[in-house]
N, C-alpha and C positions, 0 to 999 in steps of 0.2 A: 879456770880456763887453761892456764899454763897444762894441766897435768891431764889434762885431754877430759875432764868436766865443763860442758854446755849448758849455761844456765841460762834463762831468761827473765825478767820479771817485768810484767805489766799492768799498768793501774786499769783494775775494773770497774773503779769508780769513786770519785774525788770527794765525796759527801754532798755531793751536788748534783754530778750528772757522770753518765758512761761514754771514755772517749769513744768518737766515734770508730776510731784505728785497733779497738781491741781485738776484736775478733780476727781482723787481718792479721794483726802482728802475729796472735795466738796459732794462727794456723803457718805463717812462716815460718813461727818456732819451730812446732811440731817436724815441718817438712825439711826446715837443714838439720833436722837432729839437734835441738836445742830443747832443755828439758824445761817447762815453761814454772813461772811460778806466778799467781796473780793476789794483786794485793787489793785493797779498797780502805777510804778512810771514814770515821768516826767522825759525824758532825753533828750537831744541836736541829741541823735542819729535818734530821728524822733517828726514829728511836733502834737502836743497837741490832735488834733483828730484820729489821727493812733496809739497812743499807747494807746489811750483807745478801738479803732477797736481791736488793740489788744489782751488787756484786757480779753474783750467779746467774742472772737476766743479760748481762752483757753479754754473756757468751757460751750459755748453759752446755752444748754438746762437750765444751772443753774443761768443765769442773774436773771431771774427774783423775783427768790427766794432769792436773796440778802435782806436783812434787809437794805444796802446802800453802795455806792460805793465809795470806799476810794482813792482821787489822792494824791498819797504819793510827799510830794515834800523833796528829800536829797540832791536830787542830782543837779549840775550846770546846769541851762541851761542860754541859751542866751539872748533870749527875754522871759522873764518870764512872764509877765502881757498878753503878745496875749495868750503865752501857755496853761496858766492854762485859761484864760476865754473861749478859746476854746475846752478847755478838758470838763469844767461842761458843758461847751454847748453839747456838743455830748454825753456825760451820761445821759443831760435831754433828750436829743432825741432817746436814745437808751431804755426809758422809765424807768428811775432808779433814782434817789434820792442821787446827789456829795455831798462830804465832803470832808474835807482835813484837811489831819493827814499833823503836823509839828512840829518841835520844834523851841523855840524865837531863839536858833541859825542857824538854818537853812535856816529861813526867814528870818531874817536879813543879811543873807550873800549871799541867792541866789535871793531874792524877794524884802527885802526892807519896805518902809512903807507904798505899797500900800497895800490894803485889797478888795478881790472881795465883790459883797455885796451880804447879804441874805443865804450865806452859812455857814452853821453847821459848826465847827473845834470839831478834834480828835489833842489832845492836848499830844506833847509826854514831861513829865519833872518826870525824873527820882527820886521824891525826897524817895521811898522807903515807904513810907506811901499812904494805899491807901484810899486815901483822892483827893477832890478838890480844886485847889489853883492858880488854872487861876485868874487871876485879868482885863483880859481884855486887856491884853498890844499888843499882836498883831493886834488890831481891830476888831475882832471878836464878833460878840455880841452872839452867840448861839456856847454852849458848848455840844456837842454829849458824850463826856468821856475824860478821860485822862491816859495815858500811867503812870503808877508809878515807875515801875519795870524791867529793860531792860532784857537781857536772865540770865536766873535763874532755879535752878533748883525748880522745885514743881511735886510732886508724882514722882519724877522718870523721868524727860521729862524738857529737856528747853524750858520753856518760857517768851515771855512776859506778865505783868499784868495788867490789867487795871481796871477802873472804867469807869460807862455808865449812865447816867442819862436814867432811864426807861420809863421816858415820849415820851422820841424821839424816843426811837426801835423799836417803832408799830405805822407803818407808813398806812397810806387809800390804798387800790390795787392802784396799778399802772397799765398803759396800756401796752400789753404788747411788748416787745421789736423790735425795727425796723431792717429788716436784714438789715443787711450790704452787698450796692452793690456790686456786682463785678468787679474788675478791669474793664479799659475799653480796649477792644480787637483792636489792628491795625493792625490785621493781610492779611486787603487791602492796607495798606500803604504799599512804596518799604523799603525794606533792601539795605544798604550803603555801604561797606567795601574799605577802600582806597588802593589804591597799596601802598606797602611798611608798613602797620599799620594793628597791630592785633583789633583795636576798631572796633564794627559793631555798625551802628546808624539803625534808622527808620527816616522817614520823615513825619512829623505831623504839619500841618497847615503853610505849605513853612519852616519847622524850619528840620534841622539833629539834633537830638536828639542821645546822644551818651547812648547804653545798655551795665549796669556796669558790669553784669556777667549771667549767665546760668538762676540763679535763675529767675532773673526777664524777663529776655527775656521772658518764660515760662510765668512768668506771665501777660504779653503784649498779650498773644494769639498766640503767636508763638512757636514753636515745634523745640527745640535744639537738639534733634537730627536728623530732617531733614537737 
């Protein structure tokens, strides 16, 4: 910021749900000249390609304007190494440029000592100085910035602080972004309901597949309130 670098970053999606404020922020970014960056996090509550589909749902006109896409990893998940290799997978194909913001205890506790290869780290270590002082410990070879400063006040507004190495923020055009299919429709397959059981399934490829609620029925191509 000091050196006349506008960076922005905001969460497109917590492993739960998309703030509602992304898209505004995204586009306030845009408009004072603030070059935006949008992160999303890594949860158990769905698998490494759908919460970056996610992600990208928040606020899809503004993907591509991303300077790069940050898979935040804080939180537990289960199979960690499919997760995340699957996450940058679907960022590179959604035509955007993964990184992965962490801190050494985070990975360590939800990842371990594997390290995916070739990707950029957003390095969070609070030391209060905004300075670089990665040494290389989580395996990472390529340092995008580092997190110094967790929420703080500055001008009036909490934030976080970071430093960025300015050689990687300006990134060649990217292609640009692939929609994201849509569900796939069964609304030729039959409907299930057993006597005695409020569950209604579909029947897809000889299988009863059981639909967990309204929402997604809807989403299958079927119409809950018929």
């Amino acid at each position: 910021y000091d050196e006349g670098v506008r960076i922005g970053a905001q969460a497109l999606w917590t492993g739960l749900i998309s703030p509602a404020s992304a898209c505004p922020n995204l586009r306030d970014m845009e408009a004072a000249g603030v070059a935006p960056v949008g992160y999303l996090s890594l949860s158990d509550a769905y698998w490494g390609a759908v919460n970056v589909d996610k992600g990208y749902e928040a606020c899809p006109d503004m993907w591509a304007s991303y300077l790069f896409v940050v898979i935040d990893i804080e939180l537990a998940i289960t199979n960690p190494q499919s997760q995340i290799e699957e996450a940058i997978a679907r960022v590179r194909e959604l035509g955007q440029w993964p990184v992965i913001y962490t801190s050494w205890g985070a990975w360590q506790r939800y990842v371990g000592s594997w390290t995916p290869v070739g990707i950029a780290l957003w390095y969070a270590n609070w030391s209060g100085e905004p300075a670089i002082n990665y040494t290389g410990q989580l395996g990472f070879t390529v340092l995008v910035g580092q997190q110094y400063e967790g929420g703080h006040d500055w001008g009036g507004v909490q934030v976080d602080s970071n430093v960025f190495d300015k050689r990687l923020l300006y990134q060649p055009p990217l292609p640009s972004p692939v929609a994201t299919p849509p569900p796939p429709a069964y609304t030729n397959g039959p409907l299930i309901k057993l006597a005695g059981e409020d569950a209604i399934y579909f029947v897809a490829g000889g299988l009863r597949i059981w639909i967990p609620s309204a929402e997604v029925f809807n989403l299958l191509g079927y119409d809950w309130n018929r």
